[in-house]
C-alpha positions in Angstrom: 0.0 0.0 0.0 1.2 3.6 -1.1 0.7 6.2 2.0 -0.5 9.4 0.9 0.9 13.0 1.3 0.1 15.9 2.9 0.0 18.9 0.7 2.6 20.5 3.3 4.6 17.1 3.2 4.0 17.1 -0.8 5.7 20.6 -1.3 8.6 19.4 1.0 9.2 16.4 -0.5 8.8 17.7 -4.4 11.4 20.9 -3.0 9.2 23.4 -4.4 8.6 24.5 -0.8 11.8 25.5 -0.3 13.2 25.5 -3.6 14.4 -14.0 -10.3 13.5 -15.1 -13.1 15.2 -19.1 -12.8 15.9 -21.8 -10.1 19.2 -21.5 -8.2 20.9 -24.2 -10.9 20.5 -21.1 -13.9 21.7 -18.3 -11.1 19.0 -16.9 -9.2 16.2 -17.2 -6.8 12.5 -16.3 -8.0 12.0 -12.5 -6.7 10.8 -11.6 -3.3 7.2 -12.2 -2.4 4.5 -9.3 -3.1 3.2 -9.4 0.7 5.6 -7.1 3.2 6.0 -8.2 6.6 3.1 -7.6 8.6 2.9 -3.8 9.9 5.3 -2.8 7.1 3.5 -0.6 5.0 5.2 -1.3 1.6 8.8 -2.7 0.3 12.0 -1.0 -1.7 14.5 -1.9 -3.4 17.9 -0.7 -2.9 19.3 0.6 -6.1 23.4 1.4 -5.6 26.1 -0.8 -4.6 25.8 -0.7 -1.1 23.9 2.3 1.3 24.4 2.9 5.3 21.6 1.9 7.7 21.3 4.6 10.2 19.9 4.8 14.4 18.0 7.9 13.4 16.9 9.6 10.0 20.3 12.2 9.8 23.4 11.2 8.0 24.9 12.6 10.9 23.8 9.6 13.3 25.9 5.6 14.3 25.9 3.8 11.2 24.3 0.1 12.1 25.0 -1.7 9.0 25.2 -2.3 5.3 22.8 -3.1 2.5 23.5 -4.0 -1.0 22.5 -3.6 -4.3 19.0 -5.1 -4.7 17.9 -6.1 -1.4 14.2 -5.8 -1.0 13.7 -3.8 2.4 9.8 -3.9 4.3 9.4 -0.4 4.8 7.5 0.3 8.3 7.2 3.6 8.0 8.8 7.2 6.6 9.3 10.2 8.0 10.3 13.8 6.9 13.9 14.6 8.6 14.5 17.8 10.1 18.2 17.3 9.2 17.4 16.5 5.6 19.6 17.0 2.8 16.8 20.0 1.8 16.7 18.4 -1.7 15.3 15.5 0.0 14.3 14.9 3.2 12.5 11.8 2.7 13.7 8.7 5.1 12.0 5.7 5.6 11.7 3.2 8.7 13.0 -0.2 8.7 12.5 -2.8 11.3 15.6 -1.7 12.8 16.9 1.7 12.3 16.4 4.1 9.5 17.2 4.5 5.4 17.6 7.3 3.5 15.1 7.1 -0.3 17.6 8.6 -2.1 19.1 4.8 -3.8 15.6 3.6 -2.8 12.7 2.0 -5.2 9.6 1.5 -4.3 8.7 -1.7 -5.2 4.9 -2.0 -3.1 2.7 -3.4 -6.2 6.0 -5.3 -7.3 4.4 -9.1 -8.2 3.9 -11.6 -11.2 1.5 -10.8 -13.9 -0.2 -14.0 -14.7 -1.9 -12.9 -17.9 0.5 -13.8 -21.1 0.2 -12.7 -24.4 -1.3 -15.5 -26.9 -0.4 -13.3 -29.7 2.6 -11.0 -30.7 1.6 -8.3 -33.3 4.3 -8.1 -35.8 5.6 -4.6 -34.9 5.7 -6.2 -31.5 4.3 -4.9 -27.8 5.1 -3.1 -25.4 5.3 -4.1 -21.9 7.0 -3.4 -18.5 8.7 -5.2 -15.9 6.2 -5.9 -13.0 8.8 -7.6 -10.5 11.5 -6.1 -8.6 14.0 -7.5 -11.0 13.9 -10.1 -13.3 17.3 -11.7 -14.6 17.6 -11.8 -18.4 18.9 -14.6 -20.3 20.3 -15.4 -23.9 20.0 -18.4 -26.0 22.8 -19.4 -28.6 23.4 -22.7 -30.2 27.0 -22.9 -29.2 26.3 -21.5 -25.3 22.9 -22.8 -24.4 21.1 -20.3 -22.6 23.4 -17.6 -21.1 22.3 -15.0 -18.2 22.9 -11.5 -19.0 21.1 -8.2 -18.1 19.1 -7.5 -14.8 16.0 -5.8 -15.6 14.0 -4.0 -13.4 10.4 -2.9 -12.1 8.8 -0.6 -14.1 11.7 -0.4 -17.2 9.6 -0.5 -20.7 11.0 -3.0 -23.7 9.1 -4.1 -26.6 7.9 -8.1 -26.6 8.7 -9.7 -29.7 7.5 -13.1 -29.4 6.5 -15.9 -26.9 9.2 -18.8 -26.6 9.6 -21.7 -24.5 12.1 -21.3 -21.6 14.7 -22.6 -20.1 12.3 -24.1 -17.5 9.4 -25.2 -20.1 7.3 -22.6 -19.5 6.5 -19.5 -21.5 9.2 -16.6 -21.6 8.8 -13.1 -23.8 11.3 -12.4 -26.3 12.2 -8.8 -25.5 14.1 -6.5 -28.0 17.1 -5.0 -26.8 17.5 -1.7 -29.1 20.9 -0.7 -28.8 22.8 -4.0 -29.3 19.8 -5.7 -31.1 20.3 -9.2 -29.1 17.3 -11.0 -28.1 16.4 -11.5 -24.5 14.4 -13.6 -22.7 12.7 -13.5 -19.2 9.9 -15.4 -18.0 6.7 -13.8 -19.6 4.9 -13.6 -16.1 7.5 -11.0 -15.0 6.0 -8.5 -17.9 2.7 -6.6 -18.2 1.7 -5.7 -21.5 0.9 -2.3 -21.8 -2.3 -0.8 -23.6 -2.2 1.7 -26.2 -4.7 3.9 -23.4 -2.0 4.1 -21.3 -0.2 6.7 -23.6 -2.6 8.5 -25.5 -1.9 12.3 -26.0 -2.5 14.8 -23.2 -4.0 17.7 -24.1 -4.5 17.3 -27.7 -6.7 20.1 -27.9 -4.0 22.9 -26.9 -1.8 24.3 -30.5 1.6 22.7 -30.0 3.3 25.9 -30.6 2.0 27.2 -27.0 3.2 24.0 -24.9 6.8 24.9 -23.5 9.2 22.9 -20.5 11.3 25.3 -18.6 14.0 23.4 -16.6 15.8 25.1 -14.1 19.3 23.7 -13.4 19.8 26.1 -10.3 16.6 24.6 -8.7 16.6 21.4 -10.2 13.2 21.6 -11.2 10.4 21.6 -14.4 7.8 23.5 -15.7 5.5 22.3 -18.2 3.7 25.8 -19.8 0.2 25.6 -21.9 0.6 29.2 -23.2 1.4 31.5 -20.2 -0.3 28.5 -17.5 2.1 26.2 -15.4 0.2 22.9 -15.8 2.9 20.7 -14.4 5.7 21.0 -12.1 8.1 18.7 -10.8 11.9 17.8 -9.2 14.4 16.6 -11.9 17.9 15.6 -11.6 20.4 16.9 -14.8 24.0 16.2 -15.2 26.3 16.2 -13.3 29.4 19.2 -13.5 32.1 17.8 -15.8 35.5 18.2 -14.3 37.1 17.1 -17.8 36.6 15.0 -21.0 34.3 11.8 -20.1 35.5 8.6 -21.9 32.8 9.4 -24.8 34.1 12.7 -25.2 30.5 13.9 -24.2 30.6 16.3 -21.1 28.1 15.0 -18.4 26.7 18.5 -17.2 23.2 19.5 -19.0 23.8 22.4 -21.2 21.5 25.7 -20.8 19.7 27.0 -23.6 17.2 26.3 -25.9 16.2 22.8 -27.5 13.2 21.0 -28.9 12.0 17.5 -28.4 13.5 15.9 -31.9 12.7 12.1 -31.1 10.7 10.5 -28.8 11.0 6.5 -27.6 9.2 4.5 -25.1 11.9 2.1 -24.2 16.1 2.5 -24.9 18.9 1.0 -23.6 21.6 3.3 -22.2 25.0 2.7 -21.1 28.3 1.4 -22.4 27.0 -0.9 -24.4 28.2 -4.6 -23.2 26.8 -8.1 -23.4 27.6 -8.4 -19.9 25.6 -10.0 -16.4 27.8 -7.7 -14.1 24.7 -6.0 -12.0 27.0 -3.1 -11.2 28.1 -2.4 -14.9 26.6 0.9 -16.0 24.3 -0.7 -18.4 20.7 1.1 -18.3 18.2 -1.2 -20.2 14.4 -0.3 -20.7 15.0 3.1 -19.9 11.6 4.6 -20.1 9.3 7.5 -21.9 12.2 9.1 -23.2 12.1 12.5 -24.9 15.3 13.4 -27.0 16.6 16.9 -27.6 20.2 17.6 -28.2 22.4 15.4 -30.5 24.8 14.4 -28.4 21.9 11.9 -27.3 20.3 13.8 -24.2 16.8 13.2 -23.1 14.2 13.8 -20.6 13.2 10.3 -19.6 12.3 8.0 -16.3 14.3 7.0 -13.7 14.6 3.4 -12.0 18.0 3.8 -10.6 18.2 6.7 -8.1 15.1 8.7 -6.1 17.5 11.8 -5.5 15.5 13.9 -7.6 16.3 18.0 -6.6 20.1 16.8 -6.9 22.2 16.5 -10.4 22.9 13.3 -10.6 23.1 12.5 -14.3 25.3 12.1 -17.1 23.7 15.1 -19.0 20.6 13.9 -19.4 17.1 15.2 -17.2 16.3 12.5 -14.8 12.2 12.3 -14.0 10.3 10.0 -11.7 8.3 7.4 -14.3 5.6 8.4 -14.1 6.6 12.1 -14.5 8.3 10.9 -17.7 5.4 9.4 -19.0 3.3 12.5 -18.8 5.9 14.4 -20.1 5.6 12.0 -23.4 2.0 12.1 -23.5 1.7 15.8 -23.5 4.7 16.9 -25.3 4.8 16.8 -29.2 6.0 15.3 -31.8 2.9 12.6 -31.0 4.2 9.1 -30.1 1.6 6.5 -32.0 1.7 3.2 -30.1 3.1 1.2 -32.7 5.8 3.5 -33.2 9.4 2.5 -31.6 10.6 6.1 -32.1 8.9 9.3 -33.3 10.7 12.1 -35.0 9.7 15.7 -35.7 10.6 19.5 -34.6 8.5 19.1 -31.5 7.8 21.1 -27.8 10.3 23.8 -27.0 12.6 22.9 -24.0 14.5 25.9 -22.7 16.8 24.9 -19.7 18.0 27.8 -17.7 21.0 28.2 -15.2 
């Protein structure tokens, strides 16, 4: 179960107040259970290499232990910390001690999806992780079957067909976009999504009078319908660069003005390796994304971090998903649901220092 906010907690959370997919013999476990614990109100995931469990909810407090990269934590409770960080004050309870939400997912309506596709349409599907993670595995005559990426709840791929698994039963062939392998992963670790879930906001308003303003000294967005803020949320946009990156690319978000010149519901960012290293930075399924500069920066979701108000990117704009999705609803050029990417001279996106 999701707690609800306060509109004072709301406003102090957002910052604008104060501007398993195998048995053990193929590698892993089946995910976590759906139910928490009882009392705990929900569960999270913990998405870094390893975070500090603290006596109270302040950075400042003992350190009382470790947890790593994926563990699922029951969540008893959250509370807003007088001694932050400002940009986000949001802790949550544990059974013993305290967590910051900063390299936390919540992961409450994480569970199977029992309903599998009977049939792929050619152009494929699209569908979304519904587990906490779901390990990804490759077929090839001369390996077998092969584990490689670790996908994760609420990252977006297209389903290109329904094969039989390793373990007999029916696993979705998923498209990976960038390196145009094929995965597989158990087809009850997928939701299909429907083509209502991304139909156009505000189709009704000229295109020429929706605008985003992001702000990079605030670390937040604007979404304008003529001279109207309709939307409004935290972001997090690169990080400074303190020299050349190994891509040549700087990793701070440049200022100025852009448009949105391609959109996609699902990409895979990163290096670019066939690889089943969980800490390699390898970002598959990357979400609702909204491309506007040619170096490859977009405004798209976020499953990795929750330390929105903060830079924390590589020059892209971070979002929550679901603020990403609305962004690529309501921005133009129109996504069709069919359509793996969508090009035009679309919403104006003028990012400010």
């Amino acid at each position: 179960m999701q707690e609800s906010y306060s509109r004072r907690e709301f406003l102090k959370l957002s910052g604008l107040g104060a501007l398993a997919a195998l048995l053990p013999p193929l590698g892993m476990p089946y995910p976590p259970e759906n139910d928490p614990p009882p009392h705990a109100v929900g569960r999270a995931r913990v998405t870094t290499t390893a975070i500090y469990r603290y006596s109270k909810p302040d950075f400042s407090s003992e350190r009382t232990g470790m947890l790593h990269r994926d563990e699922i934590l029951p969540v008893y409770g959250r509370q807003l910390s007088p001694h932050g960080p400002q940009h986000n004050p949001l802790w949550y309870q544990l059974e013993e001690g305290y967590v910051h939400s900063g390299y936390l997912q919540r992961v409450d309506g994480a569970d199977i999806y029992p309903h599998i596709l009977e049939h792929i349409p050619r152009g494929g599907r699209l569908g979304q992780i519904t587990v906490p993670y779901s390990d990804s595995y490759r077929f090839t005559p001369g390996g077998g079957w092969q584990r490689l990426y670790r996908l994760y709840y609420q990252s977006v791929y297209w389903i290109t067909a329904v094969d039989e698994g390793p373990d007999g039963k029916p696993w979705y062939r998923l498209a990976d976009d960038l390196l145009h392998v094929r995965l597989h992963v158990p087809a009850v670790h997928v939701r299909p999504i429907d083509a209502s879930e991304i139909t156009p906001l505000s189709p009704h308003v000229p295109a020429q009078e929706k605008r985003i303003e992001i702000s990079l000294a605030t670390q937040t967005l604007s979404a304008y319908e003529g001279d109207q803020i309709v939307f409004l949320t935290q972001v997090s946009t690169g990080l400074p660069s303190d020299g050349p990156s190994p891509n040549g690319i700087p990793t701070d978000t440049p200022p100025g003005r852009f448009r949105v010149s391609m959109k996609m519901p699902s990409r895979h960012m990163g290096d670019g390796r066939l690889t089943d290293d969980i800490e390699a930075y390898e970002l598959l399924g990357v979400p609702w994304d909204c491309f506007f500069h040619k170096d490859g920066l977009a405004l798209h979701g976020t499953y990795w971090h929750n330390n929105f108000g903060r830079q924390m990117s590589h020059g892209c704009v971070n979002l929550r998903n679901e603020d990403a999705l609305w962004l690529y609803r309501w921005t133009t050029p129109v996504a069709s649901f069919q359509d793996r990417y969508t090009q035009g001279r679309g919403t104006v996106i003028d990012i400010k220092s």
